[in-house]
TORMAR-134005 format. One record per residue: z, y, x of N, C-alpha, C in turn. Coordinates in Angstrom, 1 decimal. Atoms other than C-alpha are relative to their C-alpha. Layout:
N
> Z; Y; X; Z; Y; X; Z; Y; X;
...
This chain:
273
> -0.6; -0.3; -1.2; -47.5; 0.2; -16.6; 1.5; -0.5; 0.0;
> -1.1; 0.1; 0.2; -44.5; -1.4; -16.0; 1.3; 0.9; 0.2;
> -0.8; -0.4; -0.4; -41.2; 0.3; -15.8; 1.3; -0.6; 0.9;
> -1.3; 0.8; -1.1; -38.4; 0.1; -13.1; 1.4; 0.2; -0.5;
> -0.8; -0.5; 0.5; -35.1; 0.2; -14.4; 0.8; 0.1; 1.4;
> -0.8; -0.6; -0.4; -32.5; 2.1; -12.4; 1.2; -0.4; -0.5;
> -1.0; 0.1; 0.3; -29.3; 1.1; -12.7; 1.3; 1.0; 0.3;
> -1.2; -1.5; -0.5; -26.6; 4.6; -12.2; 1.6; -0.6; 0.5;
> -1.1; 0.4; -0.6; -23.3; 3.7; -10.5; 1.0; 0.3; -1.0;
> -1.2; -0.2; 1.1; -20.3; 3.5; -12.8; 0.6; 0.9; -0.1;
> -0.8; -1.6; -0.4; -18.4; 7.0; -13.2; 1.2; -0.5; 0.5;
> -0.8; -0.1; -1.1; -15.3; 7.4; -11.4; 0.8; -0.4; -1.2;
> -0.6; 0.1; 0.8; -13.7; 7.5; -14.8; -0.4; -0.8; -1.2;
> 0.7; 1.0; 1.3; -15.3; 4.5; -16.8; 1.5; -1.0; 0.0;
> -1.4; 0.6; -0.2; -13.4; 1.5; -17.4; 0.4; -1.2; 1.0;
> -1.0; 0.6; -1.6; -13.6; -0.4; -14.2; 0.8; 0.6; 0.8;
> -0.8; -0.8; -0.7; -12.2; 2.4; -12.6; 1.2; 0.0; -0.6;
> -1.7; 0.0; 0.5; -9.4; 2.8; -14.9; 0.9; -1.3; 0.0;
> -0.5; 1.3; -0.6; -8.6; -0.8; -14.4; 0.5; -0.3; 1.5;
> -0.1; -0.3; -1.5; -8.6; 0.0; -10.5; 1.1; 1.0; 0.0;
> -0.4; -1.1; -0.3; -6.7; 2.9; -11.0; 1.8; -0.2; -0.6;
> -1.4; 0.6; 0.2; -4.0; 0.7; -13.1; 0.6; -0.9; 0.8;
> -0.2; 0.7; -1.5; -4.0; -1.8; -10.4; 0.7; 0.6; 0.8;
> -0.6; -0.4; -0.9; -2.9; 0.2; -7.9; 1.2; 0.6; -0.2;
> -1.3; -0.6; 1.0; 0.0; 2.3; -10.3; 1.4; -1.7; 0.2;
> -0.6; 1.1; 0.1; 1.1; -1.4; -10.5; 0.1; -0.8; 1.0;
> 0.0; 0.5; -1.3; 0.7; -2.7; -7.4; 1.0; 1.0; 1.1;
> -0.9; -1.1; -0.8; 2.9; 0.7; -5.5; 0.8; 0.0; -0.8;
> -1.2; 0.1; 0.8; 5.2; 0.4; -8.3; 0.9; -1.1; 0.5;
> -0.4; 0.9; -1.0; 5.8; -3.2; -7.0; 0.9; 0.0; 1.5;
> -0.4; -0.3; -1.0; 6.1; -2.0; -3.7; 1.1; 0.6; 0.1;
> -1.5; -0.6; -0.3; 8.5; 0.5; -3.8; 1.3; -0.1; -0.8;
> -1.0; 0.9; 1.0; 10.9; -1.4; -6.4; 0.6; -1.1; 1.2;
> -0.1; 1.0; -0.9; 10.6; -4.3; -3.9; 0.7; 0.5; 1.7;
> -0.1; -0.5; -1.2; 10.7; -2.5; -0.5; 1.3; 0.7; -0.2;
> -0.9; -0.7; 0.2; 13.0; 0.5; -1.4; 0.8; 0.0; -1.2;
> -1.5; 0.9; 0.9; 15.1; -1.4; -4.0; 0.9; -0.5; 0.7;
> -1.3; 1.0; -0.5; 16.2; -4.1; -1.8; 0.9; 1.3; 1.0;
> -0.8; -0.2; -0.6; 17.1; -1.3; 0.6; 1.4; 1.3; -0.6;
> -1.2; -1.1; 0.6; 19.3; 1.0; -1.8; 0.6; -0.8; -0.7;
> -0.6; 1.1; 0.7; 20.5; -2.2; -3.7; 0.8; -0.9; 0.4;
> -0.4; 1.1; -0.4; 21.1; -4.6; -1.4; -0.3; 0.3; 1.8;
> -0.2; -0.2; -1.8; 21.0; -2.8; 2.3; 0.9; -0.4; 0.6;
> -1.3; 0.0; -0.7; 24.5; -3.6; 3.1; -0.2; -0.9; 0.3;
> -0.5; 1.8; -0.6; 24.0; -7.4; 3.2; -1.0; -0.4; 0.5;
> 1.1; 0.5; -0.7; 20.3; -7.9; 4.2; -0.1; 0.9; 1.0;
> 0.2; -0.7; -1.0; 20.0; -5.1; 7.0; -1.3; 0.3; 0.0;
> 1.4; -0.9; -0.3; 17.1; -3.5; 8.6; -1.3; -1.6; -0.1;
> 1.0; 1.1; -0.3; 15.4; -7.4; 9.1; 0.0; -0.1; -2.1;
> 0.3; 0.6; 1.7; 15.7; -8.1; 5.1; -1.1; 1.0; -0.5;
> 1.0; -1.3; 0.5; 14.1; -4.7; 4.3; -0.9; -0.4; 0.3;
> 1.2; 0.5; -0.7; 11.6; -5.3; 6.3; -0.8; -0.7; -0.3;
> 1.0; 0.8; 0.6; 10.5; -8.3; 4.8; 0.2; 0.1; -1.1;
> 0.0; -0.5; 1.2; 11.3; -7.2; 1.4; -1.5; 1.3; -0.3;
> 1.0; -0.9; -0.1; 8.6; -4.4; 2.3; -1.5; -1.0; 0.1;
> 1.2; 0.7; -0.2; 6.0; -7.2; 3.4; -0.3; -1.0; -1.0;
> 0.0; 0.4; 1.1; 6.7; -9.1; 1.0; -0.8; 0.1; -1.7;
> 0.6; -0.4; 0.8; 5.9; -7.2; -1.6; -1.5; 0.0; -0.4;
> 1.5; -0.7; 0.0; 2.4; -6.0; -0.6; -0.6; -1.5; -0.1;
> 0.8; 0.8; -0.1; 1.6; -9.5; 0.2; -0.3; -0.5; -1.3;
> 0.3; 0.7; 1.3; 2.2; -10.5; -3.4; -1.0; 0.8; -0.9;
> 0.9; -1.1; 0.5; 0.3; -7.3; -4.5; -1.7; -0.6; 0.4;
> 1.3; -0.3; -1.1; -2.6; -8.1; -2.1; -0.8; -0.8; -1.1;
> 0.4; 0.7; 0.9; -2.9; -11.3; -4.2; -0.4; 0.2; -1.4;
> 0.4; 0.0; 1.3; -2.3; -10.4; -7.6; -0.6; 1.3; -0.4;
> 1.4; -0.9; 0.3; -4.3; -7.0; -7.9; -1.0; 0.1; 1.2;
> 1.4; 0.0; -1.1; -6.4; -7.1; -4.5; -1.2; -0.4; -0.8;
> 1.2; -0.1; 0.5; -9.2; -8.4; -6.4; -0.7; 0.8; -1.0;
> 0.8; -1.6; 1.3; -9.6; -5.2; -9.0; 0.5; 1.0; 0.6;
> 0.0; -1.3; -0.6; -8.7; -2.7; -6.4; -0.1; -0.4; 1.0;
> 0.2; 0.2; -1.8; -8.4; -4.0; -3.1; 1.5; 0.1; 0.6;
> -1.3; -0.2; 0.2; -4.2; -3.3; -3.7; 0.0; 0.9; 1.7;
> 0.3; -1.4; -0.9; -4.9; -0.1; -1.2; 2.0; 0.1; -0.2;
> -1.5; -0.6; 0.8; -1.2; 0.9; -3.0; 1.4; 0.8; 1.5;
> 0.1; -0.8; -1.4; -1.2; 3.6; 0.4; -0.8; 1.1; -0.3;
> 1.2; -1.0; 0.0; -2.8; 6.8; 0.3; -0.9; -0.1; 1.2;
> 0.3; -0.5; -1.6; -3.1; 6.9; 4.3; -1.1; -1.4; -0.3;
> 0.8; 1.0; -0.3; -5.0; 3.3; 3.7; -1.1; 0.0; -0.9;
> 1.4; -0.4; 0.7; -7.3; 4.6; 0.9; -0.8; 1.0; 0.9;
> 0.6; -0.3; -0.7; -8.4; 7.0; 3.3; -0.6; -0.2; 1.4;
> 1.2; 0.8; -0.9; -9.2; 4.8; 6.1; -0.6; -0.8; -0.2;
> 1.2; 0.5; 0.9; -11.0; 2.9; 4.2; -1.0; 0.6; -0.3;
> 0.7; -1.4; -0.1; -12.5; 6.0; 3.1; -1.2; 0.0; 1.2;
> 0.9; -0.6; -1.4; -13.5; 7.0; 6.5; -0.5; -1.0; 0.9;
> 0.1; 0.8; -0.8; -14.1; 4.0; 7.7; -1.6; -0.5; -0.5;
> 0.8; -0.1; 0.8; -16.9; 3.8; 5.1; -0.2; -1.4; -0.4;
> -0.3; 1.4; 0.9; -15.2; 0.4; 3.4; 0.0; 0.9; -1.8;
> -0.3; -1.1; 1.3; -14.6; 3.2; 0.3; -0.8; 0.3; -0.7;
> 1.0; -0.9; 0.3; -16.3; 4.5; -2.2; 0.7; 1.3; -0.5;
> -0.2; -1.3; -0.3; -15.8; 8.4; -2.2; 0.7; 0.3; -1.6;
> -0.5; -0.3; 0.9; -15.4; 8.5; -5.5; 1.1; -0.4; -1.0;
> -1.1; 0.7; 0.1; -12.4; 6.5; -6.4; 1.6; 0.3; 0.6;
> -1.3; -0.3; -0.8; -10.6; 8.4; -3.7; 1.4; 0.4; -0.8;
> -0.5; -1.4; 0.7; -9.0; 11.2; -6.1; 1.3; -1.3; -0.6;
> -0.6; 0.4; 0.9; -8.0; 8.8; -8.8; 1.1; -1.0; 0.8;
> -1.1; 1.5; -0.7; -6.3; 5.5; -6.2; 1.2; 1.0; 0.4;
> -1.7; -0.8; -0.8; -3.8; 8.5; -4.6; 0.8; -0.1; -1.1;
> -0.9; -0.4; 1.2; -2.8; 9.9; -7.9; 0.7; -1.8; 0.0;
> -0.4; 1.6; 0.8; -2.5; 6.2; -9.5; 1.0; -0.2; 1.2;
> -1.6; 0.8; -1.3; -0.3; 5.2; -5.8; 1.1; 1.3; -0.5;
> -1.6; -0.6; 0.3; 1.9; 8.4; -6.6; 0.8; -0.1; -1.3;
> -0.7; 0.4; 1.2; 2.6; 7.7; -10.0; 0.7; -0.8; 0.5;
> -0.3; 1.2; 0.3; 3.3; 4.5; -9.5; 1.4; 0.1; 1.0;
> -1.0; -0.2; -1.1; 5.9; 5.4; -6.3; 1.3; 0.7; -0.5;
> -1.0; -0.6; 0.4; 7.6; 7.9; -8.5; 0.8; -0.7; -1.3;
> -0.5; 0.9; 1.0; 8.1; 5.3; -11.4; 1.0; -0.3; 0.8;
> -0.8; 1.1; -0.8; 9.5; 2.9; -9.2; 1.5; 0.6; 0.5;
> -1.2; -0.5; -0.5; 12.0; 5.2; -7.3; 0.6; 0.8; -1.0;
> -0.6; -0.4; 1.0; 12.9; 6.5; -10.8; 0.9; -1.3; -0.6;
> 0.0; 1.6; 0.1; 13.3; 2.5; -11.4; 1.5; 0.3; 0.3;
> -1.6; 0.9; -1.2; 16.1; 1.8; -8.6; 1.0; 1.4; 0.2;
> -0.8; -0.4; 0.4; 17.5; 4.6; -9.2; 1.0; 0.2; -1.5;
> -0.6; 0.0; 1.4; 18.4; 4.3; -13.1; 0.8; -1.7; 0.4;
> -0.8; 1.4; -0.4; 19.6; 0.5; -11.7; 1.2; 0.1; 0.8;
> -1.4; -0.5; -0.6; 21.6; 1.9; -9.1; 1.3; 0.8; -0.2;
> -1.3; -1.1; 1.4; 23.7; 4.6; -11.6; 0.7; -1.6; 0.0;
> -0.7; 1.1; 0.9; 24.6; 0.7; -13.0; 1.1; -0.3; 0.6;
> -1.1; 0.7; -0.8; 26.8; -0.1; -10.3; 1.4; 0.6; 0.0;
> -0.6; -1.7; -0.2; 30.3; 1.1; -10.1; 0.5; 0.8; 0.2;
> 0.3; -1.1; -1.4; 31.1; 4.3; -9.1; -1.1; 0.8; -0.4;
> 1.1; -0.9; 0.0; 27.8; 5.3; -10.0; -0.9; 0.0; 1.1;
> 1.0; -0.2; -1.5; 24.8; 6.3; -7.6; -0.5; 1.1; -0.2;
> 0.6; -1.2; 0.1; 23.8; 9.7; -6.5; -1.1; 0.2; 0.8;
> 1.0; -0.3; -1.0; 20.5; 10.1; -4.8; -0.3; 0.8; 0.7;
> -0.3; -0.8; -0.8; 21.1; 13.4; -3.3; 1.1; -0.6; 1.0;
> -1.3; 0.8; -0.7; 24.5; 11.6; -1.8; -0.6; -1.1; 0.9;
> 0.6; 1.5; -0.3; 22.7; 8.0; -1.2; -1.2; -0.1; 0.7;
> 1.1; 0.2; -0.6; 19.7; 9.0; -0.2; -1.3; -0.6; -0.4;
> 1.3; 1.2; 0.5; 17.5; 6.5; -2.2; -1.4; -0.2; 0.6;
> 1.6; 0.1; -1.3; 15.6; 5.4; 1.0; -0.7; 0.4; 0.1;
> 1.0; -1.1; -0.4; 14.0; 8.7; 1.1; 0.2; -0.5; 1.8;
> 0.1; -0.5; -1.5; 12.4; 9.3; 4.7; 0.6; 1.0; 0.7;
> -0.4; -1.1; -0.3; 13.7; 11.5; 7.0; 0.2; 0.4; 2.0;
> 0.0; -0.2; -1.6; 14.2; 12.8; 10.9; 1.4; 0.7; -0.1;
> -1.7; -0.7; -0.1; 17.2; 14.6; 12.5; 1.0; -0.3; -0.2;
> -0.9; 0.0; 0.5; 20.1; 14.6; 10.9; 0.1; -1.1; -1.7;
> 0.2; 1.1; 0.7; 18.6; 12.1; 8.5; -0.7; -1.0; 0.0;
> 0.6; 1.4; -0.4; 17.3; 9.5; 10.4; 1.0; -0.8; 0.3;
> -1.5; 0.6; -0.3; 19.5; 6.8; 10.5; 0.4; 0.0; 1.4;
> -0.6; 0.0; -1.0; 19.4; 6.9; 14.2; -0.4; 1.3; 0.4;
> -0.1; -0.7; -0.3; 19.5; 10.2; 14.4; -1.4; 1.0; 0.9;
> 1.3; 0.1; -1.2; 15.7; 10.5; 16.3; -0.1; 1.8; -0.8;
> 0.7; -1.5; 0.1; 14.3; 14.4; 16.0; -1.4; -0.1; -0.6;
> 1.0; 0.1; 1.1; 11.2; 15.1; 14.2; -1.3; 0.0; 1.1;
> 1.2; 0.3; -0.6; 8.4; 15.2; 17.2; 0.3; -1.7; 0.1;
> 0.0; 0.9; -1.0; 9.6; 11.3; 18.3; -0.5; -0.8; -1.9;
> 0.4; 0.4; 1.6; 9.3; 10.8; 14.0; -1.4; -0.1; -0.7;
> 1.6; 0.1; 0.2; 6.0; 12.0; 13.9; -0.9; -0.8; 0.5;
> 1.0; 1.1; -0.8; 4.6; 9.9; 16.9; 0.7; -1.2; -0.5;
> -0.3; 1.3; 0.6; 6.1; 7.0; 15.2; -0.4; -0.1; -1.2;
> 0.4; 0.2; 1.2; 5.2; 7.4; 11.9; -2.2; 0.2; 0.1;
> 1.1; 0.0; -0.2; 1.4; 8.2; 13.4; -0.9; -1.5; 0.2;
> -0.3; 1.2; -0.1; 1.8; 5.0; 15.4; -0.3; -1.3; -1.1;
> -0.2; 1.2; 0.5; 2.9; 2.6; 13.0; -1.0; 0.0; -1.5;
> 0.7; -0.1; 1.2; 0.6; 3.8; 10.4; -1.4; -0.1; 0.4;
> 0.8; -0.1; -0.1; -2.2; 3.7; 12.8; 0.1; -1.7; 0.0;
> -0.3; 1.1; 0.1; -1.1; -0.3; 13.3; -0.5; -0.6; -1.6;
> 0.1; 0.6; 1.4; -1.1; -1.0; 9.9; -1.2; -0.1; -0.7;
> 1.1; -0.4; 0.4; -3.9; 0.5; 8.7; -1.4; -0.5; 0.7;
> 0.9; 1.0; -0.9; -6.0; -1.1; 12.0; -0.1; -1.4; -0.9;
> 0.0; 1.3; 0.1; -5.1; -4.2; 10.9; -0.4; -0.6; -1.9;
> 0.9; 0.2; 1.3; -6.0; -3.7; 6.9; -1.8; -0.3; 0.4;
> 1.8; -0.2; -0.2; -9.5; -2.9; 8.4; -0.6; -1.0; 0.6;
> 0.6; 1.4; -1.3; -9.8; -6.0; 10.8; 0.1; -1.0; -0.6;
> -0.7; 0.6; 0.8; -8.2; -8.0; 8.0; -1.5; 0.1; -1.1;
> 0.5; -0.1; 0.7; -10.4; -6.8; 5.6; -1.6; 0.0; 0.1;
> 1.0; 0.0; -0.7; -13.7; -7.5; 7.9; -0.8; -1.1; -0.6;
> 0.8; 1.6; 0.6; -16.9; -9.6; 6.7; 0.1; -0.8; 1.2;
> -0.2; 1.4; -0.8; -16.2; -11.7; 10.0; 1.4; -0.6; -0.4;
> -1.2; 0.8; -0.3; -12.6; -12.3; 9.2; -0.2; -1.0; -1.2;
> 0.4; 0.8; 0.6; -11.9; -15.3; 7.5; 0.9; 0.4; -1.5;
> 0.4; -0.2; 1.1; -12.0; -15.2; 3.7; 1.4; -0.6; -0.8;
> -1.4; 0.6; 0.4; -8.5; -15.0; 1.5; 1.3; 0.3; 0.9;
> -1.5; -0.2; -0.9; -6.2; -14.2; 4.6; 0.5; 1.1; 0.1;
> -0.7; -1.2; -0.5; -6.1; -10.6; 4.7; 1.6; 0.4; -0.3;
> -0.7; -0.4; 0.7; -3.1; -10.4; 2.3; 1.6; -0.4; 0.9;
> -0.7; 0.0; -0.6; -1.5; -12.2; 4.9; 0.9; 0.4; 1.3;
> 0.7; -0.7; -1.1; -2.2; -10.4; 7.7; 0.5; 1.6; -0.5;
> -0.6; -1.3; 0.8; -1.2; -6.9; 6.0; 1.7; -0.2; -0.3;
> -1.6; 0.3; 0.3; 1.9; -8.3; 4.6; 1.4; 0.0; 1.5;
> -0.6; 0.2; -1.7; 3.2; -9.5; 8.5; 0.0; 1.3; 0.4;
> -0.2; -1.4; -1.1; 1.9; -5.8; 10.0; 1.0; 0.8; -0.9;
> -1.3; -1.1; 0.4; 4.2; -3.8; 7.4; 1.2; -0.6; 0.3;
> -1.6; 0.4; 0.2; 6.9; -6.2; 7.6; 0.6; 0.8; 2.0;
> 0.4; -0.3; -1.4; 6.2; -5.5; 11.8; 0.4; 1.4; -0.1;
> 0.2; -1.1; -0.5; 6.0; -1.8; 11.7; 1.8; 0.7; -1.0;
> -1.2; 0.2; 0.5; 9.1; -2.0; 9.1; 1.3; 0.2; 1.3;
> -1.1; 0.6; -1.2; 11.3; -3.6; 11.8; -0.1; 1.1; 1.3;
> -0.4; -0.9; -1.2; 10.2; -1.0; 14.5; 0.5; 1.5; -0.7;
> 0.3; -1.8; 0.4; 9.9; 2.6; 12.3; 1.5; -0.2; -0.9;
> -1.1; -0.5; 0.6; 13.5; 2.1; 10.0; 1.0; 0.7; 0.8;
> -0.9; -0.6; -0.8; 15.6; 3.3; 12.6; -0.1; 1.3; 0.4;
> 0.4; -1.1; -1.0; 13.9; 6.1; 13.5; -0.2; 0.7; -1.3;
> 0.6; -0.8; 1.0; 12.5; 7.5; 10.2; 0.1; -0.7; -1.8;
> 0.1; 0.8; 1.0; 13.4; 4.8; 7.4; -1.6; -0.9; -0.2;
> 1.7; 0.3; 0.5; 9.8; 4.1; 7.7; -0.7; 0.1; -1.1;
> 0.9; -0.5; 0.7; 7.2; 6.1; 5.8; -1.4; -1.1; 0.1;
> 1.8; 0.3; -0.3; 3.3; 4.9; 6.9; -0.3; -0.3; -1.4;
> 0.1; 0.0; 1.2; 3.1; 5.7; 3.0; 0.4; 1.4; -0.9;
> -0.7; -1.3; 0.7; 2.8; 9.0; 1.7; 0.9; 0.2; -1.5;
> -0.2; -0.3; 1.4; 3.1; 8.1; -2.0; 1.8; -0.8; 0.1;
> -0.9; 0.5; 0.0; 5.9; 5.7; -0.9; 1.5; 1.1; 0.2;
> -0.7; -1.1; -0.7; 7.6; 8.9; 0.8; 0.6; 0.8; -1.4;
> -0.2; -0.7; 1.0; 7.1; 11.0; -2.3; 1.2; -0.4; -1.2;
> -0.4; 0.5; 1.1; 8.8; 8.8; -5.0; 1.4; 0.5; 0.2;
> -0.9; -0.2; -0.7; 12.0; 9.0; -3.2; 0.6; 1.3; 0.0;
> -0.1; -0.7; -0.1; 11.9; 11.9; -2.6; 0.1; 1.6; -0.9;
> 0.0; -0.3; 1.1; 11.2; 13.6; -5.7; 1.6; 0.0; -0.9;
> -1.8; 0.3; 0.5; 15.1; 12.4; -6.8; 1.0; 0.7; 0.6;
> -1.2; -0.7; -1.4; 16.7; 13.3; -3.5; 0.4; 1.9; -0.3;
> 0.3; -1.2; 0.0; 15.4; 17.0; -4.0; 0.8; 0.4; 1.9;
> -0.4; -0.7; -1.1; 16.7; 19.1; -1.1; -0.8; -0.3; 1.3;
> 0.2; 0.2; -1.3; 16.4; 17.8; 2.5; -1.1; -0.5; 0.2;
> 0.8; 1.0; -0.2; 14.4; 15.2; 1.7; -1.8; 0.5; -0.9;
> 1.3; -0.7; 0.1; 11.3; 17.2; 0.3; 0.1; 1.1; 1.1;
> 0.4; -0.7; -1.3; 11.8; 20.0; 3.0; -0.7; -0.6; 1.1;
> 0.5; 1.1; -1.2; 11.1; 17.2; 5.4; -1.6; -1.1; -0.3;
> 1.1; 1.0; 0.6; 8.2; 15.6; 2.9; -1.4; 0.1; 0.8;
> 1.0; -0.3; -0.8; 5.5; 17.0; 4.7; -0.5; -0.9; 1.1;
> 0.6; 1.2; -1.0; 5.5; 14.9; 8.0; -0.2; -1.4; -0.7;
> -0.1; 1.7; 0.6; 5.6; 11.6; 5.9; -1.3; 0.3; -1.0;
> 1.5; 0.2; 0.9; 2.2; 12.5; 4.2; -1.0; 0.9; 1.0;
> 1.1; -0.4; -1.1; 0.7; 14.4; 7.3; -0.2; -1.1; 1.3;
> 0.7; 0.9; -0.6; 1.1; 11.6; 9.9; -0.3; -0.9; -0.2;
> 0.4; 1.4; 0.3; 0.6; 8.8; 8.1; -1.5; 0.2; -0.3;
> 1.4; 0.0; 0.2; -2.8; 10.3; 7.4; -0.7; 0.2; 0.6;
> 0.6; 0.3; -1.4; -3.7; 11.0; 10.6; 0.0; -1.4; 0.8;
> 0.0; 1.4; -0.6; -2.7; 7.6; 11.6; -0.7; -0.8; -0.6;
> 0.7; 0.3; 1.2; -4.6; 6.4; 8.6; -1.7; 0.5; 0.9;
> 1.2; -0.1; -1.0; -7.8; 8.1; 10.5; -0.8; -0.1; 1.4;
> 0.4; 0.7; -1.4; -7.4; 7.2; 13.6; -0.2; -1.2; 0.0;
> 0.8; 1.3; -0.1; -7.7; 3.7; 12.8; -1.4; -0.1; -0.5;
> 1.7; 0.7; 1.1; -10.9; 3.9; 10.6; -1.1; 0.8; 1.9;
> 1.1; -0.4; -1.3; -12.3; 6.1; 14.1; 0.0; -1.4; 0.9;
> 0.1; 1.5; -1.2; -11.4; 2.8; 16.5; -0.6; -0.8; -1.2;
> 0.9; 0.9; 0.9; -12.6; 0.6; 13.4; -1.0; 0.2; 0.5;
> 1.2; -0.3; 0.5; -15.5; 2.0; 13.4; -1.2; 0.0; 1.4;
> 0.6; 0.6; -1.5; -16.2; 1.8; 17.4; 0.3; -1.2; 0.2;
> 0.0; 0.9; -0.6; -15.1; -0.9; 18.0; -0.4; -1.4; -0.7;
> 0.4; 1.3; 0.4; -16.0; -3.6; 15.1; -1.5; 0.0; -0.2;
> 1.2; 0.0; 0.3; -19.0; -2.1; 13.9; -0.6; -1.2; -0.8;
> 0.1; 1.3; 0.8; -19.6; -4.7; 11.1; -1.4; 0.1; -0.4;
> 1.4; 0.3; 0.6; -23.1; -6.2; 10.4; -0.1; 0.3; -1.6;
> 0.1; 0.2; 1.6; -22.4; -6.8; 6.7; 1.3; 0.7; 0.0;
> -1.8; -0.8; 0.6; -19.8; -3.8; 5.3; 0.9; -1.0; -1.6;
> -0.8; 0.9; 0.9; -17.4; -5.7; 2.7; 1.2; 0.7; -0.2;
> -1.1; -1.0; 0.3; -14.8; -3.7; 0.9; 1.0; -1.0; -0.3;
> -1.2; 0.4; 0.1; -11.1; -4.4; 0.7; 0.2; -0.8; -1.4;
> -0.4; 0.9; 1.1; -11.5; -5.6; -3.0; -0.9; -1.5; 0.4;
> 0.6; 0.8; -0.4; -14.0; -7.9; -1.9; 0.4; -1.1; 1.0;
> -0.5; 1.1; -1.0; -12.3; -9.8; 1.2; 1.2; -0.4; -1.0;
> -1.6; 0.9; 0.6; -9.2; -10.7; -1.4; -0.9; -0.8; -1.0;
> 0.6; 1.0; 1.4; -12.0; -12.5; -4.1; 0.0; -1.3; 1.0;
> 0.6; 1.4; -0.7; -12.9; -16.2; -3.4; -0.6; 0.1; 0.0;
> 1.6; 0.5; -0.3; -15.6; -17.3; -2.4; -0.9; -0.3; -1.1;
> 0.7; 0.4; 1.0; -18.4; -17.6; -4.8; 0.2; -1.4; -0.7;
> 0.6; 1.7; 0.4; -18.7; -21.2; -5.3; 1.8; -0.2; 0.0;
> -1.5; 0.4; 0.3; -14.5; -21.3; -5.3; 0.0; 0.9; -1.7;
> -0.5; -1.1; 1.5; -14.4; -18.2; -8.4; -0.6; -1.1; -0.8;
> 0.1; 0.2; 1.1; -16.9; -20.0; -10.4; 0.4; -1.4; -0.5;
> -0.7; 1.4; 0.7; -15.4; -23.8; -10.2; 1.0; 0.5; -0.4;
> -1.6; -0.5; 1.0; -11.9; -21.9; -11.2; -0.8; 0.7; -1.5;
> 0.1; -0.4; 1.4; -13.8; -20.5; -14.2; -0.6; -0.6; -0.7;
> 0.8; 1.3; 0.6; -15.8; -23.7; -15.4; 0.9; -0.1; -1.1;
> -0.5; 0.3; 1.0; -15.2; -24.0; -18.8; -0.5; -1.0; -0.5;
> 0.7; 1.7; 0.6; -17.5; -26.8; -20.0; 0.1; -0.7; 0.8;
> 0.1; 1.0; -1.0; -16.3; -29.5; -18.6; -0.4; -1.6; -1.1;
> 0.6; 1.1; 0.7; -17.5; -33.2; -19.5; 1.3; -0.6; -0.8;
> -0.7; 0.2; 0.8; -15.7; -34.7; -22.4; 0.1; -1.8; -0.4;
> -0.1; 1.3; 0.1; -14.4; -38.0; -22.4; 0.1; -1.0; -1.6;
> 0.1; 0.8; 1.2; -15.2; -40.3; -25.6; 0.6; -1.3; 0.3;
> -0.5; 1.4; 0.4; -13.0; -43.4; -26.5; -1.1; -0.7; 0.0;
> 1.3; 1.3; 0.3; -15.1; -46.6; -26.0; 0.1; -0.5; -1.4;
């Protein structure tokens, strides 16, 4: 009688996961070094347009160089519409947040021990270290309902567009580009109003230094980005309805027949006549 063999899905905690899980640490490390570096480092001379693409920037380089062993999610709000969008697997959820908040609180531990260097010094209670904020700590002063529907907004934008990006019709290799433009986009509209969050872990790192204001206030910057984070995977999910599902690590690989000519190792060997 022959036997069938079953193949069991890999644990959440084997070691492609842990490779997925360093990916992402390393990939939101990037980010918020890159993004909320240039703007505690070097805000004064690039403005709200440099940040901006110092934020897109980032991810796009991320998208490329870990997207292929995680899908560079390096977002909670965007592991969870993926999640829900049912690009995710459930079980990966837990570990990708943690791994994004580590990596968030590295980083803003980062640009802060760089910014002390300057001097004068740097105080991140004082400075702010690009923590998020409303009120009295938005740079334009906006109130916290006009903070929440923007940070809902621009997180639903972004996160739309990972999902559309990251589609078996779209075309294959671009998403990274495509992600990169919507944050640098949602950048340029949400700093003024809120520093722009649409990143809970990115929220946290920051914030964690600041202490005070800027964790009393932590809350909206990890509750609407994750509603905005699920309202895109619900319009995803009406409106693209994908034949063939294809996960976010997946749309950043090459193409078959491109991976394996980049990994050809025997190649033909030329002999002197």
């Amino acid at each position: 009688m022959n036997k069938v063999e079953v193949k069991s899905a890999s644990p959440a905690g084997g070691a492609d996961a842990l490779r997925r899980y360093l990916a992402e640490l390393v990939g939101t490390f990037v980010l918020v070094v890159g993004g909320a570096g240039s703007a505690v480092l070097a805000g004064e001379k690039i403005g709200f347009l440099g940040v901006s693409f110092a934020f897109g920037l980032s991810v796009l380089a991320m998208v490329y160089a870990v997207g292929p062993i995680s899908g560079a999610h390096l977002n909670p709000a965007i592991t969870v519409g993926l999640l829900l969008s049912g690009k995710f697997e459930k079980r990966y959820t837990l570990g990708y947040i943690v791994a994004q908040c580590i990596g968030a609180i590295v980083a803003a531990g980062v640009v802060l021990l760089i910014a002390r260097g300057a001097p004068g010094g740097y105080s991140a209670a004082d400075g702010g270290l690009a923590a998020n904020g409303f009120g009295a700590h938005s740079p334009g002063g906006y109130g916290a309902g006009a903070a929440f529907l923007t940070e809902v907004v621009l997180t639903f934008f972004l996160v739309l567009t990972v999902l559309g990006a990251t589609d078996a019709r779209a075309p294959v290799g671009f998403a990274g580009v495509a992600i990169g433009l919507a944050l640098t986009l949602v950048h340029l509209v949400g700093i003024p109003i809120t520093n722009t969050s649409v990143n809970p872990a990115r929220s946290l790192g920051p914030a964690l230094f600041v202490g005070g204001w800027a964790l009393s206030q932590l809350w909206l910057f990890i509750v609407a980005p994750l509603l905005g984070g699920g309202l895109a995977a619900a319009v995803y999910r009406t409106v693209h309805r994908p034949v063939v599902p294809i996960t976010a690590a997946g749309a950043e690989r090459a193409l078959v027949s491109e991976r394996i000519e980049r990994t050809v190792t025997s190649r033909p060997v030329e002999t002197p006549p």
